[in-house]
C-alpha positions in Angstrom: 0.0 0.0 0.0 2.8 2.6 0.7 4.7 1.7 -2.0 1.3 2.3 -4.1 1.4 5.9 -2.8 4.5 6.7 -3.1 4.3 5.4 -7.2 1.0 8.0 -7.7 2.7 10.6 -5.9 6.1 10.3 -7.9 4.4 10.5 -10.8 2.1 13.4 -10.2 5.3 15.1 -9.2 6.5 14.1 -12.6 3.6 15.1 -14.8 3.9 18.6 -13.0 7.1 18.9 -14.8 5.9 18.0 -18.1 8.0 15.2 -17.8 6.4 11.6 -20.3 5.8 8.9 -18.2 5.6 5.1 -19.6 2.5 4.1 -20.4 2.9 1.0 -17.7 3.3 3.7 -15.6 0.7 5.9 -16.0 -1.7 3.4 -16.6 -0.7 1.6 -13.3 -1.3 5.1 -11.6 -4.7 4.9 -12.9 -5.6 1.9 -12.0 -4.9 2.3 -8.4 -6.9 5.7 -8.2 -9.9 4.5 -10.2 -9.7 1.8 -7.7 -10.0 4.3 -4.7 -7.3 2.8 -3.4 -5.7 6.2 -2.2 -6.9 8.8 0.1 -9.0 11.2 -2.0 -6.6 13.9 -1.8 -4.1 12.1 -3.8 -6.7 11.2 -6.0 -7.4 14.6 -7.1 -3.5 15.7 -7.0 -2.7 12.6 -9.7 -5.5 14.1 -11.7 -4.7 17.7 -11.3 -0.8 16.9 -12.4 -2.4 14.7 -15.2 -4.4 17.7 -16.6 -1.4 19.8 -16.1 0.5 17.4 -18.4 -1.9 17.5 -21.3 -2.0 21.1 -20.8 1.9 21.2 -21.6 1.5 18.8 -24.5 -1.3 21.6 -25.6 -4.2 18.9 -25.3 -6.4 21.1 -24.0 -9.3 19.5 -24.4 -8.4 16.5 -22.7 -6.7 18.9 -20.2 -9.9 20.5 -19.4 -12.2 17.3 -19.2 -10.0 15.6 -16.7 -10.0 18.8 -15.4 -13.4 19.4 -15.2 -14.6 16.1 -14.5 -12.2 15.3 -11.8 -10.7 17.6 -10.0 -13.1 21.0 -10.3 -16.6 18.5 -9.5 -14.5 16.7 -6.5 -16.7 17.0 -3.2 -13.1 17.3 -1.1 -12.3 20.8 -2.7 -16.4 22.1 -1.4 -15.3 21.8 2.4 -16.0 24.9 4.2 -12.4 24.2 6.1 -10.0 23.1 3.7 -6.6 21.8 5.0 -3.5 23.5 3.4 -2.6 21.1 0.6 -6.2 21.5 -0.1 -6.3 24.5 -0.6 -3.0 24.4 -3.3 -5.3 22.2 -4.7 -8.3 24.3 -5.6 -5.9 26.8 -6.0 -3.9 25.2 -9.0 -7.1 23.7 -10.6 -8.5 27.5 -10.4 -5.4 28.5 -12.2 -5.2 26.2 -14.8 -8.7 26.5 -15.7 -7.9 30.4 -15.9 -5.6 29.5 -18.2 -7.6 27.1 -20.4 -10.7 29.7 -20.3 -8.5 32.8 -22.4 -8.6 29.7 -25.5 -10.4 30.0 -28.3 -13.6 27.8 -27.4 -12.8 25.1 -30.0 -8.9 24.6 -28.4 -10.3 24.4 -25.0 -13.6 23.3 -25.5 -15.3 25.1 -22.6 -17.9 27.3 -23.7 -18.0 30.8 -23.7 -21.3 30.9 -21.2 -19.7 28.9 -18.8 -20.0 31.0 -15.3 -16.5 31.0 -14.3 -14.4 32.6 -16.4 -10.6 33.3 -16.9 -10.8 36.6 -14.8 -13.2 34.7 -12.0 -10.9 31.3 -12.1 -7.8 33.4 -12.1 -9.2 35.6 -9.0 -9.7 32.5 -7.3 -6.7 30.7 -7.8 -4.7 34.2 -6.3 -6.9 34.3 -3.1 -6.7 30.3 -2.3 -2.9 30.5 -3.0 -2.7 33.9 -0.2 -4.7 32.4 2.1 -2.5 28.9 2.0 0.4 30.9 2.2 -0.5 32.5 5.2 -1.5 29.0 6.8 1.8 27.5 5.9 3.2 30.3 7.1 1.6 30.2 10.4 1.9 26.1 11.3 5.6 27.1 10.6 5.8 29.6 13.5 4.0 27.1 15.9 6.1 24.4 14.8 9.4 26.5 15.0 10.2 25.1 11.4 9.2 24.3 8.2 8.0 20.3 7.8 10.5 20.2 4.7 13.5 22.0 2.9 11.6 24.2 0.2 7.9 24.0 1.1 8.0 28.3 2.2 9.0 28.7 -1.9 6.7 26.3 -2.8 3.7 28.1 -1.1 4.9 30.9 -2.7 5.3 30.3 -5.7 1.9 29.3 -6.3 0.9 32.8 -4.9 3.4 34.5 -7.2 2.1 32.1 -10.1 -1.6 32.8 -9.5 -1.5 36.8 -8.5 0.8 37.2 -11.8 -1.7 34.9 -14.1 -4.9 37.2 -13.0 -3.0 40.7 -13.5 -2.1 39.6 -16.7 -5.1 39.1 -17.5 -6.5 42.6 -16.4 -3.5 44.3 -18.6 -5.2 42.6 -21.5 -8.3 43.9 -20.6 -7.2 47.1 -20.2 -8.1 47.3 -16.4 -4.8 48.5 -15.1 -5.8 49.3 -11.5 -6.8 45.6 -11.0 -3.7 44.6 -12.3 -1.4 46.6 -10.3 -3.1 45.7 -7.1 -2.1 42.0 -7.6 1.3 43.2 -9.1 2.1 44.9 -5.5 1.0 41.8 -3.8 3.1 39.5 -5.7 5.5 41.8 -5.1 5.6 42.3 -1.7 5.0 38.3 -0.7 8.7 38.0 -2.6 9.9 40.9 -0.8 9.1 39.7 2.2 10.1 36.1 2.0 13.4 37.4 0.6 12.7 35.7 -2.6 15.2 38.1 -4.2 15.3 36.3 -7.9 11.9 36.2 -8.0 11.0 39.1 -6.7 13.5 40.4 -9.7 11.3 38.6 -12.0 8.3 39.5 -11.1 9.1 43.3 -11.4 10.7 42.8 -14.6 7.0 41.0 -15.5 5.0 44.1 -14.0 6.9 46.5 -16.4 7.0 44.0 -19.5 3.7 42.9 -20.7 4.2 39.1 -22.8 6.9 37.7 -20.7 6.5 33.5 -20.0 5.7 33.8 -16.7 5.1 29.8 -16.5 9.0 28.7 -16.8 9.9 26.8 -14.1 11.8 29.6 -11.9 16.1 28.9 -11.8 
């Protein structure tokens, strides 16, 4: 059973990175979540990474029906007290649906009437990201420590990720007040987390409109 775990959550970790799995692989990976064999929360983080993955390959409509169907409809991302991870969680499908809403209908599929849209989704994905942040950052200071090398930049980085998708989208828009306002709060999350390359990056990003702001960071 562990070793089951550990297999869905390597390769979760993998598709993330756009890395190509074998198909033994990813096929086993399914098979043990279809079977519910894994708490739900690893469930929804295989599919999220799987969606991800498509995404990157630019197969969006695949990308938004696993999306869609298994991640966004997932009773575990409705509870009224998320945990932290969870909250990543809705906070990653949020953006990624963001990001599959500004295609043309007949890339992503997903209809121009649908109720959420880019702006909406991207808003969302910004405030879940802030408010894990802030309880990551919080359990740290009770704990004395973080529970692993890294996890303060990886709760920020989905903040910085999400704020920078949504003011993006307001530049296009031509709503540049919205846009600064997350601008300033990526901004000062980097600042004062002493993230001093990214906090580089994302004011290079705030002054130049069209820069890939979805590279994995150096």
């Amino acid at each position: 059973m562990k070793s089951d775990e550990e297999l869905v959550l390597a390769a979760s970790e993998l598709l993330k990175l756009d890395w190509t799995l074998e198909t033994r692989v990813l096929d086993r990976c399914q098979e043990l979540v279809e079977k519910k064999t894994l708490v739900t929360q690893d469930e929804i983080h295989f599919f999220l990474s799987f969606a991800w993955s498509k995404y990157f390959q630019h197969k969006f409509t695949e990308s938004w029906q696993i999306l869609d169907e298994k991640v966004l409809r997932s009773p575990a991302l409705c509870s009224e007290t998320p945990s932290k991870s969870v909250l990543l969680l809705i906070s990653q499908g949020n953006l990624l649906r963001s990001l599959l809403s500004v295609l043309p209908e007949e890339l992503s599929q997903i209809s121009p009437s649908n109720e959420v849209g880019p702006v909406q989704a991207g808003v969302k994905a910004a405030q879940f990201a802030y408010t894990s942040l802030k309880c990551y950052v919080q359990h740290a200071q009770q704990q004395n420590s973080w529970d692993f090398p890294g996890q303060e930049w990886n709760a920020l980085r989905h903040f910085l990720f999400g704020a920078m998708n949504v003011a993006r989208i307001y530049l296009y828009t031509a709503s540049p007040r919205e846009a600064r306002f997350f601008l300033k709060e990526a901004l000062n999350a980097a600042q004062k987390h002493v993230s001093v390359l990214r906090y580089l990056k994302f004011f290079l990003a705030a002054t130049i409109s069209g820069t890939d702001l979805f590279k994995n960071p150096s």
